[in-house]
FIKE-519678 format. One record per residue (C-alpha): residue number from 1; x negated, y, z negated. Coordinates in nm, 4 decimals. Layout:
// residues N
[NUM, [X, Y, Z]]
...
// end
This chain:
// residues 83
[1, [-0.2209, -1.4109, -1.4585]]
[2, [-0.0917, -1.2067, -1.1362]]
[3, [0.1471, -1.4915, -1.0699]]
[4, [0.2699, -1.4920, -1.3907]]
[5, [0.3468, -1.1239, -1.3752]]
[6, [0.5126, -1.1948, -1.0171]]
[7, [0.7064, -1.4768, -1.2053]]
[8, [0.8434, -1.2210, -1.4475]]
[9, [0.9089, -0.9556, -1.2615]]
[10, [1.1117, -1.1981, -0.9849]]
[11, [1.2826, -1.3432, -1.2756]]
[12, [1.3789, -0.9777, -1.3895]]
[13, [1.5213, -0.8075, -1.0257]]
[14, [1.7255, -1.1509, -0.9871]]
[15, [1.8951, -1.0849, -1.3288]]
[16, [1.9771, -0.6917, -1.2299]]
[17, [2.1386, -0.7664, -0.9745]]
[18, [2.1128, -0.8617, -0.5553]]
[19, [1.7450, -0.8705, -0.3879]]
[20, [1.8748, -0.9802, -0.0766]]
[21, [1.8766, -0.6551, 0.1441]]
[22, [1.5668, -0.4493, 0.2736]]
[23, [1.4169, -0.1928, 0.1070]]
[24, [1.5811, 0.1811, 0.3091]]
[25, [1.2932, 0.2152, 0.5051]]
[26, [1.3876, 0.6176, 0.5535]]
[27, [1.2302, 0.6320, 0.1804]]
[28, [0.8875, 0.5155, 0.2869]]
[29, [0.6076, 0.6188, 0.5330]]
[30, [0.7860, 0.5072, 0.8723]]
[31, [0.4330, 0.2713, 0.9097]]
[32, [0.4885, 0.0999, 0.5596]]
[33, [0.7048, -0.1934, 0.7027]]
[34, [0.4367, -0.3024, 0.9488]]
[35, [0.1455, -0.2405, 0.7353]]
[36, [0.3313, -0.4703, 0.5176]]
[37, [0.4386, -0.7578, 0.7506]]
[38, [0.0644, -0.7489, 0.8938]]
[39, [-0.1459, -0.7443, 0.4961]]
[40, [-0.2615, -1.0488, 0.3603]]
[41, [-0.2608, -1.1524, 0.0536]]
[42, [-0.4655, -0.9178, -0.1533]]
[43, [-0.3207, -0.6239, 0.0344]]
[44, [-0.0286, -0.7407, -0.0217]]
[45, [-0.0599, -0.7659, -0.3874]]
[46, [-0.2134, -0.4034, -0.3875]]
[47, [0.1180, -0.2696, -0.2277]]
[48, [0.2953, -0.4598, -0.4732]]
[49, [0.1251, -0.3106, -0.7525]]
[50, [0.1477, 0.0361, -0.5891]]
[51, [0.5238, 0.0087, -0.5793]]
[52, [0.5529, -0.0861, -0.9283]]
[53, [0.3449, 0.1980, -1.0603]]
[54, [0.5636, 0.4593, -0.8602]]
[55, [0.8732, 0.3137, -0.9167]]
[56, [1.0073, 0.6162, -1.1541]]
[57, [0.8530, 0.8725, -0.9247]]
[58, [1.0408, 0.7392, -0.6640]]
[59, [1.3789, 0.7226, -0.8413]]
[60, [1.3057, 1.0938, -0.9289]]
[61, [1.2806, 1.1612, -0.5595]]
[62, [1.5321, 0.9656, -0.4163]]
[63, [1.7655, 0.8401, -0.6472]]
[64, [1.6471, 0.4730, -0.6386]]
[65, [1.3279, 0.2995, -0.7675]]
[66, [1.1704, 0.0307, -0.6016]]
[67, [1.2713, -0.2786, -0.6773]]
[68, [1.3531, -0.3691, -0.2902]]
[69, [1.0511, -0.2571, -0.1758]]
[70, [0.8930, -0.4770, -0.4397]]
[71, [1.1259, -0.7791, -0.3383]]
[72, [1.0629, -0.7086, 0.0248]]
[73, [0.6502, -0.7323, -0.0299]]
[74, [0.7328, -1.0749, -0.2486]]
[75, [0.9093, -1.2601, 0.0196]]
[76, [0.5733, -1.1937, 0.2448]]
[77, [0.3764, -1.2783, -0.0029]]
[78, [0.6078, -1.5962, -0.0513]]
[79, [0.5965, -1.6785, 0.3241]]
[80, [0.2156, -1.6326, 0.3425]]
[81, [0.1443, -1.8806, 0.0738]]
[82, [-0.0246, -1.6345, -0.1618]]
[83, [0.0800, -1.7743, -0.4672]]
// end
């Protein structure tokens, strides 16, 4: 069922629009990115599902929501073989 949902929601941030760049890192605890690039899989999916749930906090903070955080934590997720 989770990689349905990750199907879905990849399928979705394509269609808005260009996933290719990094999340801004100044947004996020300056240790996210290597908690990240060092998680496995299950961590991985738990920041995943983290970002998700505060993506409308975090465009009330800072303007922008996280959709390239999100992309970011699929592409390790991707490259780790987790799905």
């Amino acid at each position: 069922m989770k990689k349905v949902g990750l199907l879905l929601l990849t399928i979705i941030f394509f269609s808005c629009g260009d996933l290719s760049s990094e999340p801004d890192w100044s947004k996020y605890s300056s240790s996210l990115k290597a908690i990240i690039n060092s998680s496995n899989c299950d961590e991985l999916q738990y920041h995943f599902n983290i970002a998700e749930a505060n993506s409308d906090n975090q465009r009330a903070r800072t303007g922008t929501g996280t959709a390239n955080l999100m992309s970011y934590i699929d592409s390790k997720m991707q490259e780790k073989n987790c799905y």
